[in-house]
N, C-alpha and C positions, 0 to 999 in steps of 0.2 A: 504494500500500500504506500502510494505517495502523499507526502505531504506538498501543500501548493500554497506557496511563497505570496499570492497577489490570485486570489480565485476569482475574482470580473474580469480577469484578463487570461485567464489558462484556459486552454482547449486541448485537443487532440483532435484525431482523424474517425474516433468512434463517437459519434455525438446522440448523447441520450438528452430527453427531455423531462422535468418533472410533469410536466401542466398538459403532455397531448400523449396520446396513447402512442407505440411505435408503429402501430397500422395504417396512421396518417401520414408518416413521416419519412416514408421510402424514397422520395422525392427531393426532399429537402439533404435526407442524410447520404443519401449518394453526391449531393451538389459540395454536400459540405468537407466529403471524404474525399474526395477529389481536389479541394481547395487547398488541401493538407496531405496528399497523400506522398510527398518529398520528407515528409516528416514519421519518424519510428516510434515517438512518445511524444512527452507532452509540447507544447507551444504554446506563442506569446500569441492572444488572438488579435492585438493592435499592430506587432512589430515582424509579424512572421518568419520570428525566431526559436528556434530548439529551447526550450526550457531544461537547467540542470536536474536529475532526477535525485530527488531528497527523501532516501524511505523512511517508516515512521518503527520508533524502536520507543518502548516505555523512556529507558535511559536520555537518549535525545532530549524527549520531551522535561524531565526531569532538569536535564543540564541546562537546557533553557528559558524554564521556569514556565513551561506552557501546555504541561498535563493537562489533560482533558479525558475525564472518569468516561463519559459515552464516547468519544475516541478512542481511548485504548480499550473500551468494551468489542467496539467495531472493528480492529486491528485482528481481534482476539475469532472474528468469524471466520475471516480467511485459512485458519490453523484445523478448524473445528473438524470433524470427519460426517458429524450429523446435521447439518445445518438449519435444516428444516425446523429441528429444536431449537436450534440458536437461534433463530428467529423469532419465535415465539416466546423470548423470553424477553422479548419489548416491547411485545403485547401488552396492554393494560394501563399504559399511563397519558398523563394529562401534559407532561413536557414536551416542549414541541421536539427538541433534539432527539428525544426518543423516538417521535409519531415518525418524522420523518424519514428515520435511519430503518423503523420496521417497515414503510410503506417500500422506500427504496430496494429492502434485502428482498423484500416480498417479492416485487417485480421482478429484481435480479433473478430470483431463482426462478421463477417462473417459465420466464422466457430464457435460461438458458435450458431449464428442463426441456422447455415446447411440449409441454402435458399440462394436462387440468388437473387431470387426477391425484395426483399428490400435493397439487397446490389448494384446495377450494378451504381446506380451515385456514390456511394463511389469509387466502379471501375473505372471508369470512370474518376474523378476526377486522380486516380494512373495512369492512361496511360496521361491523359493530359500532367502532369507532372513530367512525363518522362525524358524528353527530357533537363529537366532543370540539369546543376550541380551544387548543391546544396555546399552551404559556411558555414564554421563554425567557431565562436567566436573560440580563443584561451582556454577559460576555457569550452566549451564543449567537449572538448577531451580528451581521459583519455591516459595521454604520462607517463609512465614509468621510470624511471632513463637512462635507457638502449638506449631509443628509438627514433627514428629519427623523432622529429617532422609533418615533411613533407611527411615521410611516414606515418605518422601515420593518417595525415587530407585526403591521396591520398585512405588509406583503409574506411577510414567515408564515405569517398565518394562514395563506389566499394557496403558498405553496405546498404545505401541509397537508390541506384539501385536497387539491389538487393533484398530488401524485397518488393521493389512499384513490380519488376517484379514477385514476389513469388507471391504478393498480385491477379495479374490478373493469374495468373496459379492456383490457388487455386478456383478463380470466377468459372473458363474454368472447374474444378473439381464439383464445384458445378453446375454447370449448363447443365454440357456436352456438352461442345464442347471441343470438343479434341483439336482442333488449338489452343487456346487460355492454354490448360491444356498445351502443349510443346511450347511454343510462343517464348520460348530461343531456338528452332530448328531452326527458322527464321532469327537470327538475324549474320547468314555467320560466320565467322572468330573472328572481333572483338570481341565477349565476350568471347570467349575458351582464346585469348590472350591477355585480361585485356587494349585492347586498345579504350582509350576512344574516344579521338577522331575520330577514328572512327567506336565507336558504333553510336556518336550522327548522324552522316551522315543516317546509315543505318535507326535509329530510326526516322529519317524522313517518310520515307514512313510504316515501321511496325506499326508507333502508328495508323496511320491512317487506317490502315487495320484494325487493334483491334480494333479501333472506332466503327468504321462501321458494324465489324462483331456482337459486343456487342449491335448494335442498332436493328441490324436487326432480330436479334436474341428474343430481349425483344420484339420486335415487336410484329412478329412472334407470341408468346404464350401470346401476351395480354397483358403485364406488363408495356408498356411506358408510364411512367407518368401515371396512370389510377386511383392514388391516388386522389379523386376532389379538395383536400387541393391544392394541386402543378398549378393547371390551373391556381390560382385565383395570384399565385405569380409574379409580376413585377420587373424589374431592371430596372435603368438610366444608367448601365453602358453599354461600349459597349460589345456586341456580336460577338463572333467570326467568 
């Protein structure tokens, strides 16, 4: 894993997006693989220059006083042999540095698997947590000299959404279901006009369609739960 010295100005030749699913973006990311494809790793996207490659080690971060607990949590996937669990183990919270590093690994695996089927709890998990808006420490945000703090935590926010929602558009891609592939077709007004309050209204009733439709769906082709590992597992906690 690399660490990125100035991240508004780093690229490479493989360009992922948070905010559109990769089914739209075959177009774009050919143009853009091409605009860079003289380049091995990372680049400067203003000065189309090689960028030095700086891997991230605990140590590193320690010597230069710029640990970061969900960074080296995230350093720690790459290592893992089950990922899928590791994933899942940032399931559950209201920090945005967490939302967006789960919705992220989520995708990644996803679509490097190119299967549904062992992805739909990780989905699942993204539609649950939806609905939540996610909070961010002051030093997870990367503000600018220029920049308006406030807007700056209101766009973290917008991007939070936004990949947990690519993440279940991407599912819908893999698995076919079309609903689920345009699932921002459904959600009226508020997200063309970045109004959040109320998208979470609307999100009331969408997630639970997407629930449902992703249940009935894995059903359907056999895939619920059919792992024998998963029966055998118990919680104390409550159930929704």
């Amino acid at each position: 894993m690399s660490l990125l010295a100035d991240p508004s100005d780093t690229t490479c030749k493989y360009q992922h997006r948070k905010d559109l699913p990769n089914f739209v973006l075959d177009e774009a990311r050919s143009e853009h693989a091409a605009e860079f494809a003289a380049f091995s790793g990372l680049v400067s996207l203003s000065r189309h220059e090689a960028e030095p490659k700086v891997y991230y080690s605990e140590k590193f971060s320690w010597d230069h006083r710029s640990f970061d607990p969900t960074l080296n949590a995230l350093a720690g996937y790459h290592k893992s042999e089950r990922r899928w669990l590791y994933i899942q183990a940032f399931a559950g919270g209201v920090d945005g540095q967490h939302a967006l590093v789960h919705s992220c690994l989520t995708r990644r695996y996803l679509n490097q698997c190119d299967n549904w089927t062992s992805s739909y709890r990780l989905v699942l998990a993204l539609v649950d947590e939806m609905r939540l808006p996610p909070t961010f420490a002051p030093r997870a945000l990367l503000v600018e000299d220029t920049d308006d703090p406030c807007e700056v935590e209101a766009e973290a926010r917008w991007d939070v959404f936004f990949s947990r929602l690519t993440g279940l558009q991407e599912y819908g891609w893999h698995a076919g279901v079309e609903e689920l592939m345009w699932a921002s077709d459904g959600l009226n007004g508020s997200l063309s006009e970045l109004n959040w309050d109320g998208l979470v209204t609307e999100l009331d009733d969408a997630c639970n369609q997407w629930t449902e439709r992703i249940i009935k769906h894995t059903s359907d082709n056999g895939a619920w739960f059919s792992q024998g590992a998963d029966r055998n597992v118990s919680t104390s906690l409550r159930q929704p």
